[in-house]
C-alpha positions as CSV (number, residue, x, y, z in Angstrom):
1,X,-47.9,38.2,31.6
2,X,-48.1,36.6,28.6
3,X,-51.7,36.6,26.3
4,X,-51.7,33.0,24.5
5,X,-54.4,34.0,22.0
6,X,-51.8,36.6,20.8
7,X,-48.7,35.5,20.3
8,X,-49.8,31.9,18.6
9,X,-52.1,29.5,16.5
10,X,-52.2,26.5,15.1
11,X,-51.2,26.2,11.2
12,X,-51.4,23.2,8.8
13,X,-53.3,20.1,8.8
14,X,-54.6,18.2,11.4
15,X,-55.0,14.5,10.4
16,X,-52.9,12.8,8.1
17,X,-54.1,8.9,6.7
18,X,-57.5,7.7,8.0
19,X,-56.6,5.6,11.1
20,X,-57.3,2.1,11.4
21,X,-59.9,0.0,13.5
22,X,-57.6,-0.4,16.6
23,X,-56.1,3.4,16.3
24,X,-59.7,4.9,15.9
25,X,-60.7,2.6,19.0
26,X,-57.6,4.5,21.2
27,X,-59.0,7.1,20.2
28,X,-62.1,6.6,21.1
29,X,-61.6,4.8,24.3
30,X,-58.2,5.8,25.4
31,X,-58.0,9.6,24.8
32,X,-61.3,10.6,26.7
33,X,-59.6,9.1,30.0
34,X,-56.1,10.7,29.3
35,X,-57.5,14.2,28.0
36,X,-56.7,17.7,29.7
37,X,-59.7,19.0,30.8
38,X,-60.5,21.6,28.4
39,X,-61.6,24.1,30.7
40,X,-60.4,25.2,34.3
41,X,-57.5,26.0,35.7
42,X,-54.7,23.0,35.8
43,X,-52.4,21.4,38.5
44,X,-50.4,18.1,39.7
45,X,-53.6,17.2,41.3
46,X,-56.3,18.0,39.3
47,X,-54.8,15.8,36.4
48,X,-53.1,12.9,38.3
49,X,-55.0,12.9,41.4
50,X,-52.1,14.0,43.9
51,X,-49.0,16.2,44.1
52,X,-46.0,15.4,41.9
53,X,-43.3,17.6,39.9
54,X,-44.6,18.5,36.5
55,X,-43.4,17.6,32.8
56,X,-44.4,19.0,29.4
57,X,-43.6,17.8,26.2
58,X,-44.2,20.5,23.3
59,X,-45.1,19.0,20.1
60,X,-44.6,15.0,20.8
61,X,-44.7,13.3,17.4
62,X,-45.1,10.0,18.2
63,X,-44.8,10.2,21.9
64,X,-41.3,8.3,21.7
65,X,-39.4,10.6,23.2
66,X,-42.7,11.2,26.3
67,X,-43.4,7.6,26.7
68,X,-39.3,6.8,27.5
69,X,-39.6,9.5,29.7
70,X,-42.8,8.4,31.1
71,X,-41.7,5.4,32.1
72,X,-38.1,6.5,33.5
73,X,-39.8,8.6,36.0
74,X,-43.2,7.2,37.6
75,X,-42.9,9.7,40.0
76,X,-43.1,12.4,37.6
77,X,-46.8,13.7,35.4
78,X,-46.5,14.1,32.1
79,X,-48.3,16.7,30.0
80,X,-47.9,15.9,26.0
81,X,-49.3,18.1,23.7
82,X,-49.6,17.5,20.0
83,X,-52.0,19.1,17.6
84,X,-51.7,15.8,15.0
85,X,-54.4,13.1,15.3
86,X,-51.6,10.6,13.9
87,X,-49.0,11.3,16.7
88,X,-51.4,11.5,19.2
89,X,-52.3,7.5,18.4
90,X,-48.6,7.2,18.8
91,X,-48.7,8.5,21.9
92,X,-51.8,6.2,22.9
93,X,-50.2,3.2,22.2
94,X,-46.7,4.2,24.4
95,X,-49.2,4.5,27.4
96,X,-50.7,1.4,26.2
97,X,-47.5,-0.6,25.7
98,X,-45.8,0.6,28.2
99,X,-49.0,0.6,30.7
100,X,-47.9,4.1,32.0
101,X,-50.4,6.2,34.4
102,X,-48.8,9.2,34.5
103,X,-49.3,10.8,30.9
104,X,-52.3,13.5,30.5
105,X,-52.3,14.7,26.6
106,X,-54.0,17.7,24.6
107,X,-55.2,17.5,20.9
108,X,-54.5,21.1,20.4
109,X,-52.0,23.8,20.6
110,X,-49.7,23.6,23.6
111,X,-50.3,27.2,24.8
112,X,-54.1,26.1,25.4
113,X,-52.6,23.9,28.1
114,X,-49.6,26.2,29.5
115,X,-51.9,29.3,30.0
116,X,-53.9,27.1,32.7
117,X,-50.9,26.2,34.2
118,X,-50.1,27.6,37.7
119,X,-46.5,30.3,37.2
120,X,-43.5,28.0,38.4
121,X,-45.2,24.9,38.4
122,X,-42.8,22.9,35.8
123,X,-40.2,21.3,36.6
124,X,-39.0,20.3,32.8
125,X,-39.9,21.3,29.2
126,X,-39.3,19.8,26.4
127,X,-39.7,21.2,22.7
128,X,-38.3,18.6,20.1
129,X,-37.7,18.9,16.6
130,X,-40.4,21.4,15.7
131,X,-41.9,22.6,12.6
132,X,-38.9,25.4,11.5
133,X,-41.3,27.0,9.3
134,X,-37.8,28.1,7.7
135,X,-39.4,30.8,5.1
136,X,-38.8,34.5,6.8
137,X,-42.5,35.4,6.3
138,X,-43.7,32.5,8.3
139,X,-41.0,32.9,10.8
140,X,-44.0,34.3,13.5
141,X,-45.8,30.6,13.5
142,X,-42.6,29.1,15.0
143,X,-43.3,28.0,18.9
144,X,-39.4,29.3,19.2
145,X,-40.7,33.1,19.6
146,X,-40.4,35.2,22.5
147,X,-44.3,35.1,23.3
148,X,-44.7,31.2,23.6
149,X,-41.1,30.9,24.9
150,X,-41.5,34.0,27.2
151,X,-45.0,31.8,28.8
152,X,-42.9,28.7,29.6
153,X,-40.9,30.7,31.3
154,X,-43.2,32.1,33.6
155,X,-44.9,28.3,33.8
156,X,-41.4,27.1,34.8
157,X,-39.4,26.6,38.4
158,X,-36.6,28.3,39.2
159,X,-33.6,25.5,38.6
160,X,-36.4,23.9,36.0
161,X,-34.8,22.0,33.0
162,X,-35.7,23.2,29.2
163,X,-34.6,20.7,25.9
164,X,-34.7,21.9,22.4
165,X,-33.5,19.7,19.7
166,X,-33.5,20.2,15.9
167,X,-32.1,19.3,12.7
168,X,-32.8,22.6,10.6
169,X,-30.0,25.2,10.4
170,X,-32.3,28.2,10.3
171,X,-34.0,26.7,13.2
172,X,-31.0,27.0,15.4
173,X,-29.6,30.0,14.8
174,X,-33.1,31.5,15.7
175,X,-33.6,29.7,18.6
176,X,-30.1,30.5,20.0
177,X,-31.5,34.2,19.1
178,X,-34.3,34.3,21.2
179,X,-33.3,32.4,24.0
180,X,-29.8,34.7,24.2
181,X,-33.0,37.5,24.4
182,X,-34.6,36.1,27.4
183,X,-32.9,36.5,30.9
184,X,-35.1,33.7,32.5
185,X,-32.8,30.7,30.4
186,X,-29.7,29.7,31.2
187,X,-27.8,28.0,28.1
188,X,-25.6,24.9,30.3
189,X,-22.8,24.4,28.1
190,X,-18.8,23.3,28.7
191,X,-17.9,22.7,25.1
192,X,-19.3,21.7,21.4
193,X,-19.7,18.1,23.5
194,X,-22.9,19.7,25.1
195,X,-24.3,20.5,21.7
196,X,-23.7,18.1,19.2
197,X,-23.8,14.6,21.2
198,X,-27.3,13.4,22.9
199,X,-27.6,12.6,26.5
200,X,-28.1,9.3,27.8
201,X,-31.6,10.2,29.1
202,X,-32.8,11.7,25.8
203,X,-34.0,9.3,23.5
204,X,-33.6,9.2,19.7
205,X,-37.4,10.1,18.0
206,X,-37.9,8.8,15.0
207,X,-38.0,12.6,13.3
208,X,-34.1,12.7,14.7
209,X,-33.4,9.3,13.0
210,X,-35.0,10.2,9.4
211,X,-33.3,13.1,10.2
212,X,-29.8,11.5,10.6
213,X,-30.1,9.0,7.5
214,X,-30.7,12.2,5.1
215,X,-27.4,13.2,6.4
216,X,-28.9,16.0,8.4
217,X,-26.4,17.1,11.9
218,X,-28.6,17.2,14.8
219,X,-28.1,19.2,17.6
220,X,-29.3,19.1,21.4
221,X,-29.9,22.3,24.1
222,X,-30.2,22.3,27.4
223,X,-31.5,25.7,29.2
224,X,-31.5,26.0,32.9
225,X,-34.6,28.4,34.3
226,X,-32.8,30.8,35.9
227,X,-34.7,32.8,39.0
228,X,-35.0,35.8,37.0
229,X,-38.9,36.5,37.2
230,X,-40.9,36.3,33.5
C-alpha cells in the first residue's frame, strides 16, 4: 500500500488573477454541487448516484481535455482534480457549456482523491502535461514518481487505460524511467507513430497548443494496467 501523505504535496501558488463576477459566481454556485466530498471513502455511487466505470483526470488545466471527454462518454464519471482556482473555473464552465452531469472535481491535490478510491476501481487515467519541475533538486515534487504513480496503479483495473502527455524533454525521459520500473504498466506501442502523433479521441489542450507554437515536439503515452497486483 501506498501512504499519500508521504510521497506528495502540493507546491506553488494556488490562484492566479482575481476572477471575475460570473467566474467567482461558478465558484460559488457551481463548485459546491460538483465537489468530492472531502471526507469518506469514494465510489461510482457515492459521487454520481449509481454504478458506472470510473475516469480521472490528474492535473486538468482548463478542463479542455475532461470536458471533450465528458461529453464523448455520458456513460462514463469523471473525476478532475486540479489544485489551481483559475483552471478549476475552466473546468466550471465545460460542465456549464457543455451541460455535462457526469464531472465530480477536487480543489486540491489529486492523491487526496485517489487514496479514497476503492483498489481497481478506474477504468482510465489521465495525467496531461504536468508541471516537469525540470531542476534535479525538485525532481521529488513531480506526480511522475513511483509513490503517486505506484497508488494509481493500485486504484486502477486490470486492462485500465493510462495517458501521459508532455512537451518537456526531461519530463519524458523520467517518466519512461519510472514507468519501465513499475510492472503494473504496460507501454502499447508498434512504432514512433504511437508516440509522436495524437489520437483521434485525445484532444489538443491549450498547454499542448502554446506548447506547439513555441516550437516545442509533443509527445503522447499510452500504458495499459497490466494484472500484475500494486
Amino acid at each position: 500500500m501506498h501512504d499519500p501523505l508521504t510521497i506528495r504535496r502540493l507546491y506553488g501558488r494556488r490562484q492566479g488573477h482575481p476572477l471575475r463576477a460570473q467566474q467567482a459566481a461558478l465558484v460559488d454556485e457551481t463548485l459546491p454541487r460538483l465537489a468530492v466530498p472531502t471526507e469518506g471513502a469514494l465510489d461510482a455511487t457515492t459521487l454520481f448516484g449509481r454504478d458506472m466505470p470510473l475516469a480521472v483526470e490528474i492535473g486538468f488545466g482548463k478542463g479542455e481535455h475532461m470536458g471533450w471527454q465528458a461529453a464523448n462518454a455520458p456513460g462514463t464519471g469523471f473525476i478532475g482534480c486540479e489544485p489551481f482556482l483559475d483552471g478549476m473555473v475552466g473546468a466550471l464552465m465545460q460542465v456549464r457549456d457543455r451541460a455535462l452531469d457526469n464531472v465530480r472535481v477536487h480543489l486540491g491535490d489529486a492523491l487526496e482523491v485517489l487514496e479514497r478510491l476503492p483498489d481497481g476501481s478506474l477504468d482510465r487515467a489521465w495525467l496531461l502535461h504536468p508541471d516537469p519541475w525540470p531542476k534535479a533538486r525538485h525532481a521529488k515534487r513531480r506526480f511522475m514518481n513511483p509513490g503517486p504513480i505506484g497508488l494509481l496503479a493500485q486504484k486502477m483495473k486490470p486492462g485500465a487505460e493510462f495517458r501521459f502527455g508532455t512537451d518537456h524533454p526531461v519530463y519524458v525521459r523520467w517518466a519512461m524511467m519510472v514507468l519501465a520500473g513499475l510492472p503494473q504498466f504496460e507501454w502499447q506501442i508498434e512504432g514512433p507513430k504511437d508516440f509522436l502523433v495524437r489520437p483521434d479521441d485525445w484532444p489538443e489542450t491549450r498547454y499542448e497548443a502554446k506548447a506547439r507554437a513555441k516550437g516545442h515536439e509533443v509527445w503522447y503515452f499510452r500504458y495499459r494496467r497490466t494484472d500484475i497486483p500494486a
